[in-house]
N, C-alpha and C positions, 0 to 999 in steps of 0.2 A: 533611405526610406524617408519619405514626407511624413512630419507628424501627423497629419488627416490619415496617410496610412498607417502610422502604426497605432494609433487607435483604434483601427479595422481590424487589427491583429488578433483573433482571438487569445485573451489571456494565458490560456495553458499553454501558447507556443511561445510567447513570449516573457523572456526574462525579466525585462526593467517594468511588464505589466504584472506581473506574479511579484516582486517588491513590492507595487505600491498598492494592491491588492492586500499582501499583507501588514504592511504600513497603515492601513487604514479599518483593519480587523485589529489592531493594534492599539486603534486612537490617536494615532503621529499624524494630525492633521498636519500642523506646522511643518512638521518634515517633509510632509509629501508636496506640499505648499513650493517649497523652495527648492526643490527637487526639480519640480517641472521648470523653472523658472531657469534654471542651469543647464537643463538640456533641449528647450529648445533652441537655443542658437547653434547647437550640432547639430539638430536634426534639419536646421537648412544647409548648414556647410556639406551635411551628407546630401542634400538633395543635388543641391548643383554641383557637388561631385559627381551624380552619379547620371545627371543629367548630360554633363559634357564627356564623360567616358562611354554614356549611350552611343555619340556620335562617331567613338572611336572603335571600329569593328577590329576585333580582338580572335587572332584563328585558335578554332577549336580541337582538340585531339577527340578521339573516342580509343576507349581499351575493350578489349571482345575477349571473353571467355567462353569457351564451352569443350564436353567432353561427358564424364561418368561419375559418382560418385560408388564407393563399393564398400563393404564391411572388409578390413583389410584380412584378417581368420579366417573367411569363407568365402572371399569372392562374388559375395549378392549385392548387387543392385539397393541401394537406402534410398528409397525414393521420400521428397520434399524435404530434401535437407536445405538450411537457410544457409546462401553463400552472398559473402558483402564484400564492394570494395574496398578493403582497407577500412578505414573506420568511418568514411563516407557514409551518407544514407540512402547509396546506391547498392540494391543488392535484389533477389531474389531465392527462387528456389528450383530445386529438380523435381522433373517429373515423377510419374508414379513408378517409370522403370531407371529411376536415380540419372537420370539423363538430365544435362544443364545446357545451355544457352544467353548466354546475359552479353550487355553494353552498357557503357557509362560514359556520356560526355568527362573530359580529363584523361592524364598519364597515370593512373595508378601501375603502383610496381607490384602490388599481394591484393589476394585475398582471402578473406578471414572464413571458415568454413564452418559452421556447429549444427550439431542434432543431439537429440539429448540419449541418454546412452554411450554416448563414444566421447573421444575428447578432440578439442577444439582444435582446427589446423590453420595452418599461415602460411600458405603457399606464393612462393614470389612468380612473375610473370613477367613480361615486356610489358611497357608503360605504352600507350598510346598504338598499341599493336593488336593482331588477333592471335589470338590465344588458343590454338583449336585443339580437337584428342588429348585434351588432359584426361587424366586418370587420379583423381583425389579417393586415398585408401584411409578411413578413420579407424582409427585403434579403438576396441571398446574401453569404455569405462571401466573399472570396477570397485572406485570408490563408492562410502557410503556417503550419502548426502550430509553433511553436517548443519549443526542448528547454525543457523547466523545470530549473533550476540552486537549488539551495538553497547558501546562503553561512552560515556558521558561522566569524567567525573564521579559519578559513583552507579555502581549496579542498574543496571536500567530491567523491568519486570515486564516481559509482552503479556501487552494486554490487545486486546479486539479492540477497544476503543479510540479510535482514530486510526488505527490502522488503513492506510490506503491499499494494503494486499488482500486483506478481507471484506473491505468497501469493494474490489471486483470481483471477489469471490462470489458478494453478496448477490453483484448484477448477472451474473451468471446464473446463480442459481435460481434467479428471478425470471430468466430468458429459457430456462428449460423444459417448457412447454413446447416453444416455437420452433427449438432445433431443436428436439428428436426426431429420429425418421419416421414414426407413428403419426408427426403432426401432418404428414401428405396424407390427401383421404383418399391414393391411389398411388402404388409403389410397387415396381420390378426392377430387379437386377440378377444379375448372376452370380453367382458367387462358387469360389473354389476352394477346398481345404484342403490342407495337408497337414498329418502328423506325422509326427517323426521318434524316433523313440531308440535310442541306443544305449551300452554299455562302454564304461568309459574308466580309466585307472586300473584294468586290468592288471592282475600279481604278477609280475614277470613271470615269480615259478608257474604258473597256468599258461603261460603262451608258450615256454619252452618246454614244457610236459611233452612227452612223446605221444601222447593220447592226443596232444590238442594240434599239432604240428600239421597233421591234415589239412585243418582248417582256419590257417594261416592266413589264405587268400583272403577270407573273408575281414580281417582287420584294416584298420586306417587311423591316420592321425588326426589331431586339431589340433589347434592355437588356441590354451585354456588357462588363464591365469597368469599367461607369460612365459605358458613352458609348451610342450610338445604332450599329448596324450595318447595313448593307443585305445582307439575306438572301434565297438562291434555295434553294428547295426542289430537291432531287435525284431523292431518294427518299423512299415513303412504304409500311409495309404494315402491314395488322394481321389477327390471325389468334385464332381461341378453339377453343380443343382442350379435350375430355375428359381427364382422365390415371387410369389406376388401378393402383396399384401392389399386387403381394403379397411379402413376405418370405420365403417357404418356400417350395417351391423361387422363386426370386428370379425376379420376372418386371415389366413397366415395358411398359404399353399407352399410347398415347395415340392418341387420335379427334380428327383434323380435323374439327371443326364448319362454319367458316366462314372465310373469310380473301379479302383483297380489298388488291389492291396497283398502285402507280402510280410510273412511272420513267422520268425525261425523258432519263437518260444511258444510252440504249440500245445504243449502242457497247459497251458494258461489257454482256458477257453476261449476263441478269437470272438464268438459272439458277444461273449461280455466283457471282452479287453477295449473292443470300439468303443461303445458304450460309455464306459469305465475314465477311458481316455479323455472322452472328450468331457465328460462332467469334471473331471481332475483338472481340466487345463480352462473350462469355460466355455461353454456350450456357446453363450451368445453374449458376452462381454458391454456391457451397457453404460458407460460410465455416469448418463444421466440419468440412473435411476439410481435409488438413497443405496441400496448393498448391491454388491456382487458377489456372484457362486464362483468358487473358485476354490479347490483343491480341498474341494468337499466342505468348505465354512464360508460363512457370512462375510464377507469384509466391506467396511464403511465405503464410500464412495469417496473421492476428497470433494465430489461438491455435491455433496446430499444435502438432505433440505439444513438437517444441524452440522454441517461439517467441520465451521468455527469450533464448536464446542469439544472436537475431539482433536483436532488438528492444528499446526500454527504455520500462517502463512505468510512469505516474504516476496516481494518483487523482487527480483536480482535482474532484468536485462529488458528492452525496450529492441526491436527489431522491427524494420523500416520494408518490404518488399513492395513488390509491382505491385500486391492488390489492396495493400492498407498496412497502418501499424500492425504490430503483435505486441503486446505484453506476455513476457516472461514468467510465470510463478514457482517459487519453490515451495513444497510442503514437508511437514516430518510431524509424526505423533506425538501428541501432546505426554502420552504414557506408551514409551517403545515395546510394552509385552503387549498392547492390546491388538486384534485385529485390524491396522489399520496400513497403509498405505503409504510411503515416501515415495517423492519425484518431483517432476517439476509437467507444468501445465504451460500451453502457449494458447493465451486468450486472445482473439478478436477485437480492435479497437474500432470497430464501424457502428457501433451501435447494435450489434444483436448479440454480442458476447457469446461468442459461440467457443470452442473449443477446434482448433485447428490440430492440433495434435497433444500428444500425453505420454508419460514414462510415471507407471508405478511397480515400484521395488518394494522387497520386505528389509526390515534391516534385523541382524541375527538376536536381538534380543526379545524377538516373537513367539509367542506361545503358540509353534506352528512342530510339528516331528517331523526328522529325516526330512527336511528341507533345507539345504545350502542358502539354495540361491532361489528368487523368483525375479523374473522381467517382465513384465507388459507393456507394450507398443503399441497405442493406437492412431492412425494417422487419418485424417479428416479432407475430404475432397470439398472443390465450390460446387456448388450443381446451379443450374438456374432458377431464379427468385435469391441469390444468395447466402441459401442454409448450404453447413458445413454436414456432410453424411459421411458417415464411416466407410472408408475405403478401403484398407488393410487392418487389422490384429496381428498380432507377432507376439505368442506367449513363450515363453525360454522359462526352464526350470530344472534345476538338480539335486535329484535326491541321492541320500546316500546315510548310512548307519553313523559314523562318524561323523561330525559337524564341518570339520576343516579336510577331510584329505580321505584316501582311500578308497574302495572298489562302490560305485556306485552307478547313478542310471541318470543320464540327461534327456531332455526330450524339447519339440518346440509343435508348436500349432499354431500355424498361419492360415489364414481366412484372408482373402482379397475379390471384394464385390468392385464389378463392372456393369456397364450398359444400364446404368439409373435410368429408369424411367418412370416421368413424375407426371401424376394425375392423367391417368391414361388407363380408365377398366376394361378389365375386359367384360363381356357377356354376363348376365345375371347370372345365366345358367352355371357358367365356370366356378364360380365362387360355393356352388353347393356341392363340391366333388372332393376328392379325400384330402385333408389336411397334407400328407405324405404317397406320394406317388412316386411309381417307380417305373420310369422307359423301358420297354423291352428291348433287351441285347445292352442293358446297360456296363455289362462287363466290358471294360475296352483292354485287353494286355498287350493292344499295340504298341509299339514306344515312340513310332511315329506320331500317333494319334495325341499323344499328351505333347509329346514336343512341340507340334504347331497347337494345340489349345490352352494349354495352362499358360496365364497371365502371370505367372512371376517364374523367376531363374529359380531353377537348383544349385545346390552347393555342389561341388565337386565327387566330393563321398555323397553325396543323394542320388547322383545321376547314377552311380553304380551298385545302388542295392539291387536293383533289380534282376541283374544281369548273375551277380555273384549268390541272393538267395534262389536264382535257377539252378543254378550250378551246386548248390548245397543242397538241394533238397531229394537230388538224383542219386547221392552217396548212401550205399548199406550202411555206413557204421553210424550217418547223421540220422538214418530214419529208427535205429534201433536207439539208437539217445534217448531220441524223444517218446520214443514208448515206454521206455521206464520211468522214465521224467514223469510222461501223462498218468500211470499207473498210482504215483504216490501224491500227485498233484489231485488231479482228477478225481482218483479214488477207484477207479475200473481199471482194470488191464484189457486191452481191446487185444481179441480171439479171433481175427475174421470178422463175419459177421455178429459177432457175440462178445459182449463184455463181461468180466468175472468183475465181482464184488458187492456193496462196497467193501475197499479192503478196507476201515475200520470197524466196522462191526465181526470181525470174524472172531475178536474173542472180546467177552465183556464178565461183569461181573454183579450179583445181586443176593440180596441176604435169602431168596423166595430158591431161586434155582441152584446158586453158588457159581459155579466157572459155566460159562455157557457155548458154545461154540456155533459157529452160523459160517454158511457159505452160501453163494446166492452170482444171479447174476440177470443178463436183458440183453435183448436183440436189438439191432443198430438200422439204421435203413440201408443196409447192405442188403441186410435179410430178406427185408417186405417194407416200401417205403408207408403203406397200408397198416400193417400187422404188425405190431409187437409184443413182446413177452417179457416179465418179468418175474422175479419170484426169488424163494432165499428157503433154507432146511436149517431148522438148529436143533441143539438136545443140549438141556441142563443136566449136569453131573448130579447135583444134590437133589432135584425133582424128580430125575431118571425120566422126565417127556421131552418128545423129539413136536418140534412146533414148525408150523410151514406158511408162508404165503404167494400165490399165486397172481398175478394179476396178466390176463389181454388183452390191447389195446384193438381197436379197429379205428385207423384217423382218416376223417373225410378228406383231409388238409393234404395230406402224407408229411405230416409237422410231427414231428416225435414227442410225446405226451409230455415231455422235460421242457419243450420249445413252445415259445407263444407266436404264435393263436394256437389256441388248444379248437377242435373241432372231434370227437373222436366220442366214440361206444366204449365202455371198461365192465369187464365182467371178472368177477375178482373174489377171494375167498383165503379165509387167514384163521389157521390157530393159533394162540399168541399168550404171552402172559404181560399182565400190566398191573400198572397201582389207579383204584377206582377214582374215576373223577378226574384223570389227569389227561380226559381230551384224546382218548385212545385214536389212532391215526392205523388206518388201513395200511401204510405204508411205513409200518413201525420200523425205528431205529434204537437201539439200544443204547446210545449216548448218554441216556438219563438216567439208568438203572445202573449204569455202572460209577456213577459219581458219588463220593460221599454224601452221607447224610446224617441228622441231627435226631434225638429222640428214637424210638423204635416205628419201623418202618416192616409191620408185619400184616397189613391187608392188602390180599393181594386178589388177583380176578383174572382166571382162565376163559377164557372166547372164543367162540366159534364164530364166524361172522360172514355171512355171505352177501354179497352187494353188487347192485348191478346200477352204470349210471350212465348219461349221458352229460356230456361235459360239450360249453359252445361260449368262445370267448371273442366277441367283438372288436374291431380298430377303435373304438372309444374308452374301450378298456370296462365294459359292461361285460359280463358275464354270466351265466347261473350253468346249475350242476342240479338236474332232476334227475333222483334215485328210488331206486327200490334196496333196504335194507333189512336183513336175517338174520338176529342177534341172541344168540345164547352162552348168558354168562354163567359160569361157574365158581361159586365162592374159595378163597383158597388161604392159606398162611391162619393169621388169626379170625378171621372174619368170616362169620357164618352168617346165611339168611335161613331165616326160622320166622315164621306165624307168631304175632302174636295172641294166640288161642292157649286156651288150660294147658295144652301137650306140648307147646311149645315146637309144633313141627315142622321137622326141619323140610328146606326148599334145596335141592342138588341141583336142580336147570331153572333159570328165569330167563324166557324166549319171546321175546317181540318181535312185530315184525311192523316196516314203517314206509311210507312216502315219504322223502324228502323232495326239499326245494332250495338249494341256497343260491343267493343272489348276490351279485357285486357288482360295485361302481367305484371304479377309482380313473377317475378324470386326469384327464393328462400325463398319465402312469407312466415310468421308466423305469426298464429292469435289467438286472445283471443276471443274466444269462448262465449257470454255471452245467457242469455233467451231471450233478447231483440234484439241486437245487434252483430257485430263481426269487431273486430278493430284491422288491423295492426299493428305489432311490428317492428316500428320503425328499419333500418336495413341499410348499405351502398348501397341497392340495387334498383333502381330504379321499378317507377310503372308506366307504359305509359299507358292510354288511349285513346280510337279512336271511336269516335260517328258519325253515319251516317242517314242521314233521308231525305226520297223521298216524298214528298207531293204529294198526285193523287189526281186532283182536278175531280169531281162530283161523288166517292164512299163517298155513305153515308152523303150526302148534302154539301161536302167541296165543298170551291170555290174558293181555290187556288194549283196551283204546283209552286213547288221549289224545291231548294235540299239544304242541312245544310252539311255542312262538321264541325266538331270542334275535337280539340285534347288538350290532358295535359297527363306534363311528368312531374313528381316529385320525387325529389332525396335530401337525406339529409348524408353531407358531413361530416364527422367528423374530427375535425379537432386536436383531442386529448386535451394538455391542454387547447387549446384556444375555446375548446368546440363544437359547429356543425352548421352549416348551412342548413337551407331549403329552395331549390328555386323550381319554378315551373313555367314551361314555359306554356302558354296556346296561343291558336288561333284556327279561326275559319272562314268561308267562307258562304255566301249566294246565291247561284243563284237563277235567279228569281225576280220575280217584289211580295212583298207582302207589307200591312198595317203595322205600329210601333209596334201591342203586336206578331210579328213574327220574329221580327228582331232580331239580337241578345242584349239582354239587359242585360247590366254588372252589376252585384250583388252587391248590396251595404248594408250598415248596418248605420243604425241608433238609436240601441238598445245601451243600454249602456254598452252593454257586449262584450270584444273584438274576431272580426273572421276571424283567419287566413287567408282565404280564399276568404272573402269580401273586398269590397273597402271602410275603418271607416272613410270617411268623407265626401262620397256619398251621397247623396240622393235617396232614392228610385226611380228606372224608370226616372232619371236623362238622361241616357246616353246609345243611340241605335246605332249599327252599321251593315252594313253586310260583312266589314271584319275589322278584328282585329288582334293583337299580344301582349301580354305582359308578365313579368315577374315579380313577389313577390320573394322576398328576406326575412327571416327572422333570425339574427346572435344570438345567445346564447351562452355567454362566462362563462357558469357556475360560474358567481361570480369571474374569471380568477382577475381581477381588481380591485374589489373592494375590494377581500380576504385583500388587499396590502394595504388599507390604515385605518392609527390608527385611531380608536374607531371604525368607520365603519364596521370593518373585523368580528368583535364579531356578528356582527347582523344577517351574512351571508344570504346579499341579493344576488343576479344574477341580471347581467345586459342583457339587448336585443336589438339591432336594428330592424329597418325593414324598407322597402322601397318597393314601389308597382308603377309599371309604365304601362299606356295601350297604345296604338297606334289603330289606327284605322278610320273608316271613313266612310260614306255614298255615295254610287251612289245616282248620280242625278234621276237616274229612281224607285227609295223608297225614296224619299226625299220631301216629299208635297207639300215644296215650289216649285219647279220644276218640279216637273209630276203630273198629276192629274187620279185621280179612289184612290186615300189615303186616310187613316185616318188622320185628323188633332194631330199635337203633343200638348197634354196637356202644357196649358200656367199657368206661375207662375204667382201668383197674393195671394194680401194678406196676404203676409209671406208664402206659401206654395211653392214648389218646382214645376219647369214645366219639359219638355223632352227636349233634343237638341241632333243634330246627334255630335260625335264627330270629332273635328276639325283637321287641319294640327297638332295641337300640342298634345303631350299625355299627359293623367292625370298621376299627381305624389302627390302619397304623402306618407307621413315617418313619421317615428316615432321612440321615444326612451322609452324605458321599464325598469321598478325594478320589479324581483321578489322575492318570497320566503319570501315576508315581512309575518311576523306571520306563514310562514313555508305554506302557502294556496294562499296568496293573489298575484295578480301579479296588475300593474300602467301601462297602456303605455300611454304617451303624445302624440298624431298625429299630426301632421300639412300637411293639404293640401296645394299645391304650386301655382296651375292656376285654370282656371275658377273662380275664386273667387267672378265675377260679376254675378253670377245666382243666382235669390232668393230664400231665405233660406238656403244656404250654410254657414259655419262657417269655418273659415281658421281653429282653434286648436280644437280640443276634446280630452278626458280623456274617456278612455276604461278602463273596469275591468274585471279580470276572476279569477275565484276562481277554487282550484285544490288541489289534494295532490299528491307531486310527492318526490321521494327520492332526 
């Protein structure tokens, strides 16, 4: 090298320039002085060395490799693993279907082989030869990332500062604009999923049971941990959608092509098992955005915009291929209970610091339930203009009761997009057509038809769930399983076309009725995909009344009223017993009445109610529900409605009759689908409701008009590591002159089971208004706090707040003390609780909560603030709720 060139050298590749570099950040002028003086007379000996060896041509070898690389457990395809010769900085990688091809001027004898997840191979080869149909098998990994510790002498303290793994971290998180895929303002691929979902660690005694023996076939092995495992397929699906995305105004299409799925645990609603799945594993996995969803929680990103802050980052490796450097990263949390992420990153060294690929593990000291193990794989494609776009996901994860060992559940969800296509719109028109579409005939259960389309290999055991859940689902004694199974899962025993239950409600228990008994049941779209029916007969022992409710459906859709979209006419009618104010439901369930309770729980309210509605719920997740409702309550237990005039007399029927209108919007909605029920997935997105109702007073014996205006908007805020928040605004308005069981009557709870949504140190029909406002608070710091203190952290509770405040108030013309034609308000007497309008001041009360004790159980302590002078109130209670949540 001529000196004139190695001054050319940029400094970071050169060594003797990185000395005097820092020789001179140093203040060693002198040194560097005498430095140079010494080595240029080498650098001419090196020149016309290197000039007279020019003139000597010197013969070249080349060494050729190529072949596979494969997960060596499963037989799949690792596509872009980095393979080097030897420790040369000749190397590259394999395709997207783990396929290599490489040459290297020189005789090397090995190649060195690494992807993160597996461990590192050294495969020897012929020097100077070709290398062809190798087959390179990498063992996975399953160690935990350890911290790296640098020792100097005494303790060294990582800090960010100076850090050169954080200094790239930094540019990364700085370039995250430019590589996301969002930043094209015109994007199409294709994309394919698959889940996969098995049982795994099976009890011997259960395989050799004479009951299970039948269904033998359907088992198989894996390579898990180092040992052999007997594996049962669960579930299986796969699916290939269009997607096309525009930037301006912002819109996100995608086209059901094909999809084809198979599920032996049909007890478990498959509508809401898809669903379910893919939100547990990662709906859309984003690494450049600050959190990711994932197995139902927040977790940090390792290059969110604060990632330093939670995280510590180390270079560990420098990798050289065909299309530029890579740098290496290793990460681990800074605090191992929090929500956070280990693995290791391979960064881009061209200047746009992109992410080429990534591995984030959890490590077992997370404040995560019945999770083993988690893996995510994202591997990054070049596309043209040089951004790196996500090309495969590959989530792995094992759940199971036990931490270390025992009968549990693995499952993986791979996504692999193809055929990018960049800035390329379509039609204005296209873009205004439904977010989610679906192909006709997109059922495909050919096996031909997936063999040639799906873009990644099966495992061995994948290729034949199919074939073997055919063959199992043709068996009497597999289809009578699963009806018992469905029966206590579900909660219906399906009859034909006719389902018996729910079977929890058939017997309940309350201080009003005493032991009560209910049978009930609903028509399926066996029966009328049009037409259903519902309904239930009970009779309290200690009331001696037999109560009934009817409902049938007429659905435009032919969507079963339990199924969204709802489209359908219900015409409906219920005699029922209930506690006043407690949001009586046409579709009562007895779950409530039969749970313990605190105080005397003796106002009770017989109903007659007849209702006729139309229900119509849109792909945006808009809906409303215009009715006609016929309500005649009857006072019952200790509560009496009486006039307050001289006589004091008494009222036996109060009969309204109403127009409603309620309205909803919940944007971007996602539900789990259940036999019984369908419940929100939880999301940044708010749900507003809007309830309307015109009282006509003499249709049908009513003997009042008014009008109810009420509204709730709820919204849960995430707040990443410090967890999320749920608040919810509500109010409401009465015009009109009516009696206390019309007003509005705030919800309380006196059971000893904690409700969101209630007031936990209320009193039942405590407190009437006819205008209100308030707002419930509830904070969830995922164990943020408590992770942090010794012996505690181990236990991995969660902490919670919550706080709950009303406002509100009575006109004087619904106020009985003040106008007269009213019901008198129930007076406390006795230790029992009476009514009171609320005052100038609002009800407050708070609470502090531990959960996840025993991984189920949640504590919150309440304390109410004011009113504390009405009988029967208790300033503190203890709520309980039991749950299983990840």
């Amino acid at each position: 090298m001529s000196f004139w060139n190695f001054l050319k050298t940029p400094v970071t590749d050169n060594p003797v320039s990185l000395y005097l570099l820092r020789a001179l950040s140093a203040g060693k002028l002198k040194s560097c002085f005498c430095y140079i003086l010494l080595c240029i007379p080498l650098f001419s000996i090196a020149q016309t060395n290197a000039d007279n060896n020019a003139n000597t041509p010197v013969p070249l070898q080349t060494t050729r490799v190529s072949g596979v690389v494969v997960d060596a457990a499963t037989g799949t395809p690792l596509p872009f693993v980095a393979i080097r010769f030897g420790t040369s900085k000749y190397g590259g990688n394999s395709d997207g279907e783990g396929k290599f091809s490489l040459s290297a001027p020189g005789a090397f004898s090995t190649i060195i082989v690494s992807y993160m997840g597996f461990q590192s191979l050294t495969k020897a080869i012929n020097p100077g030869q070709n290398n062809s149909g190798l087959q390179l098998r990498l063992q996975a990994s399953h160690t935990q990332l350890k911290e790296v510790k640098v020792t100097s002498g005494k303790k060294q303290k990582y800090r960010n500062k100076g850090n050169p793994a954080v200094e790239v971290i930094q540019r990364v998180i700085d370039h995250k604009p430019e590589n996301r895929m969002e930043s094209a303002d015109y994007l199409q691929n294709e994309q394919y999923e698959r889940i996969n979902l098995s049982f795994v660690d099976i009890p011997s005694a259960l395989i050799n049971n004479r009951f299970f023996r039948m269904y033998k076939f359907m088992l198989d092995t894996i390579q898990k941990d180092g040992r052999q495992q007997v594996l049962l397929p669960a579930y299986f699906s796969e699916k290939i959608s269009q997607n096309y995305y525009r930037k301006q105004p912002t819109k996100s299409i995608k086209i059901l092509k094909a999809e084809k799925e198979v599920n032996i645990v049909k007890f478990i609603d498959t509508s809401g098992l898809a669903i379910y799945l893919n939100r547990l594993y990662g709906n859309s996995i984003d690494i450049y955005t600050n959190n990711i969803f994932i197995l139902s929680n927040q977790f940090l990103s390792p290059i969110s915009d604060h990632s330093p802050d939670f995280y510590k980052f180390f270079i560990t490796d420098t990798i050289q291929t065909s299309t530029g450097k890579l740098i290496e990263l290793s990460y681990t949390p800074r605090n191992k209970g929090d929500l956070l992420f280990e693995g290791k990153l391979l960064v881009t060294m061209d200047g746009k610091y992109a992410v080429q690929s990534c591995e984030m593990d959890i490590n077992r000291q997370i404040n995560i339930n019945f999770v083993r193990t988690l893996n995510i794989r994202l591997d990054f494609q070049q596309v043209p203009g040089g951004r790196y776009f996500l090309r495969k996901s590959d989530v792995k994860a094992d759940f199971g009761i036990l931490r270390n060992k025992g009968f549990g559940v693995i499952g993986d969800r791979t996504v692999v997009f193809s055929n990018q296509v960049l800035n390329s719109p379509m039609p204005d028109a296209f873009y205004e057509g439904k977010s989610v579409q679906v192909l006709p005939n997109s059922q495909h259960p050919d096996t031909a038809y997936w063999k040639n389309t799906r873009p990644d290999t099966l495992s061995d055991h994948q290729t034949k769930v199919y074939g073997r859940v055919a063959r199992l689902e043709s068996m009497k004694q597999f289809k009578r399983a699963t009806w018992i199974a469905n029966t206590f899962v579900g909660g219906y025993a399906n009859w034909g076309p006719v389902q018996l239950g729910p079977i929890g409600a058939i017997y309940s228990f309350n201080s009003q009725e005493g032991s009560r008994f209910q049978v009930g049941g609903r028509t399926t779209p066996n029966f009328n995909q049009h037409i259903y029916l519902e309904g239930y007969g009970a009779y309290g022992i200690r009331d001696g009344r037999y109560k009934y409710n009817l409902n049938t459906y007429y659905s435009f859709n032919k969507v079963p009223f339990y199924r969204y979209p709802n489209d359908y006419i219900k015409l409906s009618i219920l005699s029922d017993v209930d506690v006043p104010g407690q949001n009586f439901s046409i579709n009562n369930q007895q779950a409530a009445l039969a749970s313990f309770h605190t105080g005397k729980t003796d106002y009770w309210l017989y109903s007659k109610i007849f209702k006729a509605d139309y229900v119509k719920e849109f792909e945006n997740h808009f809906s409303f529900d215009l009715g006609f409702k016929n309500w005649d309550q009857q006072a019952a237990g200790t509560l009496v409605y009486q006039y307050n005039d001289p006589a004091n007399t008494i009222v036996n029927h109060l009969v309204t009759s109403e127009v409603q209108l309620g309205l909803r919007f919940a944007p971007h909605e996602q539900l789990l689908q259940g036999t019984m029920y369908r419940r929100t997935i939880h999301s940044r997105f708010p749900i507003i409701n809007l309830q309307i109702n015109q009282a006509v007073k003499g249709v049908l014996n009513s003997s009042y008009k008014y009008t109810t205006l009420g509204a709730n908007i709820y919204k849960r805020f995430y707040m990443s590591q410090l967890g999320y928040a749920d608040i919810t605004l509500v109010g409401g308005y009465l015009k009109g002159k009516v009696p206390f069981p019309l007003l509005s009557i705030s919800p309380a709870n006196q059971s000893l089971a904690y409700d969101p949504d209630a007031y936990n140190q209320m009193t039942y029909l405590e407190f009437v208004s006819d205008h209100y406002a308030g707002v419930n608070f509830t904070q969830s710091f995922n164990g943020f706090f408590l992770n942090k203190i010794p012996l505690i952290e181990h236990l991995k509770w969660r902490e919670y707040l919550s706080a709950k405040i009303l406002y509100g108030g009575l006109r004087d013309e619904n106020n009985p003390m003040y106008s007269t034609g009213l019901y008198q308000f129930p007076v406390g007497t006795g230790g029992a609780n009476g009514t009171y309008a609320l005052g100038n001041k609002p009800y407050i009360e708070g609470g502090v909560g531990i959960g996840n004790i025993f991984k189920v159980l949640r504590v919150d302590l309440i304390r109410r603030f004011n009113y504390l002078d009405h009988p029967g109130v208790s300033q503190y209670g203890v709520k309980f709720s039991v749950g299983l949540d990840f």
